[in-house]
N, C-alpha and C positions, 0 to 999 in steps of 0.2 A: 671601743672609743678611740679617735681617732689621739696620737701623740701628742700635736698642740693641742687640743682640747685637753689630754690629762696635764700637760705642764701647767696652762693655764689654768684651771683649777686648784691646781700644787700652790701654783702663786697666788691663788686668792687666800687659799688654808692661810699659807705661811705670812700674811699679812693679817688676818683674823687674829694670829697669836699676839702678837704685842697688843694689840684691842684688847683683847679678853685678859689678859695678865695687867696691864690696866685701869680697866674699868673694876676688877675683881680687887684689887690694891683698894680702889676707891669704895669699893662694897665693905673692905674689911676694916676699912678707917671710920663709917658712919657706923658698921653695926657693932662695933668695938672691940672686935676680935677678927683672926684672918680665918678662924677654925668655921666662923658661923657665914661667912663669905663663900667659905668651900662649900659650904652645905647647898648656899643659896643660889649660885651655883651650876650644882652637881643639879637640883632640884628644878630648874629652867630648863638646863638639859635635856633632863626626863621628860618634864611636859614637851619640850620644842620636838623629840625624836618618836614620843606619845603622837603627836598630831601628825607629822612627816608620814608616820607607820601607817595613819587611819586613811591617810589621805591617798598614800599609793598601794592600800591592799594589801601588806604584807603578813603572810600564813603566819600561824601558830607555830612559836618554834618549838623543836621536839625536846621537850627538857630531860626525857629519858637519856638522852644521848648525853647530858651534863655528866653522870656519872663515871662514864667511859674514857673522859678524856682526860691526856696530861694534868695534874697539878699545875704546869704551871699556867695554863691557861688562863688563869686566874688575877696573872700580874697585871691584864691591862688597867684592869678596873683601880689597882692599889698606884697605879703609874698613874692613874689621872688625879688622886687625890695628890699624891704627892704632888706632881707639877704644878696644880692650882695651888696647892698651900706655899712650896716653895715662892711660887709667881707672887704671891699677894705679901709676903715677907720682905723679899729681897728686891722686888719691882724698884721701891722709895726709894730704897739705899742704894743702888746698881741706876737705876734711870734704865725708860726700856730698849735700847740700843745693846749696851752692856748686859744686860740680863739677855735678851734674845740672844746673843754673837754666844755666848757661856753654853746658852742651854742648842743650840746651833753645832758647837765644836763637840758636847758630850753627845750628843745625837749622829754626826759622823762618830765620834770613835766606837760607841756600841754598835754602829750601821757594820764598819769592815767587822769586829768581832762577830757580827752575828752573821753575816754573809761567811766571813772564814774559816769558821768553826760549824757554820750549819745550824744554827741553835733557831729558839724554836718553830723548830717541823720546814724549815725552811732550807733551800738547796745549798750546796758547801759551792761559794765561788769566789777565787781568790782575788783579792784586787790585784787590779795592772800597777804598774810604774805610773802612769797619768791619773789615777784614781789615788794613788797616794802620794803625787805632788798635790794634786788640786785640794786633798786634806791639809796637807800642807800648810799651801798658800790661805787658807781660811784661818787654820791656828796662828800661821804669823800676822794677818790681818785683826783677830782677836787682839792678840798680846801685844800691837801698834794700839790700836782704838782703846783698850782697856785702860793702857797705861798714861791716856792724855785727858 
């Protein structure tokens, strides 16, 4: 895939986010709760990547192989409830600018942790000087924008 084409896609994702945190805020407010929001969801999800799957053919994955791997492989799945439950809580009270810039700054700080340290199954590469100004300048952009 060619670099703009992935950046460009990065920046569609990363605009999706505040949509879905929300519209998901808005799900959790009609159905009365933010827990039955996560569900509902998680559960479009499944349909939406059910049809994606049927539609481009993709194999039977080998679930033999679930057994074999890390523990922790298992975080991403508990990572997206979190995030939608946190989103549909905090969205109202934070506004989504504030919520996004928060969950944005904690998303770089695990990025170098997890690049620096190597964690998980992923290569140890240390950041530059320029990769931790440009964290930097995001966190002091945060704590400008949070605090107005």
């Amino acid at each position: 895939m060619p670099f703009f084409i992935a950046i460009a896609l990065s920046l569609l994702a990363g605009a999706a986010v505040p949509m879905q945190a929300g519209s998901n805020a808005r799900l959790g407010a009609v159905l009365g709760h933010p827990f039955w929001a996560t569900v509902i969801s998680l559960m479009v999800s499944g349909a939406a990547i059910a049809l994606v799957m049927l539609l481009v053919k993709v194999p039977r994955p080998n679930l033999g192989a679930l057994l074999g791997g890390p523990w922790w492989m298992w975080l991403g799945g508990l990572a997206g409830v979190f995030y939608i439950t946190v989103a549909l809580i905090t969205v109202p009270r934070l506004g989504a600018l504030n919520f996004i810039m928060a969950v944005v700054v904690g998303q770089l700080i695990i990025s170098l942790a997890i690049d620096y340290f190597g964690l998980l199954g992923l290569p140890k590469n240390t950041p530059s000087l320029q990769k931790l100004l440009g964290v930097s300048v995001v966190l002091a952009g945060f704590l400008i924008a949070s605090r107005g």
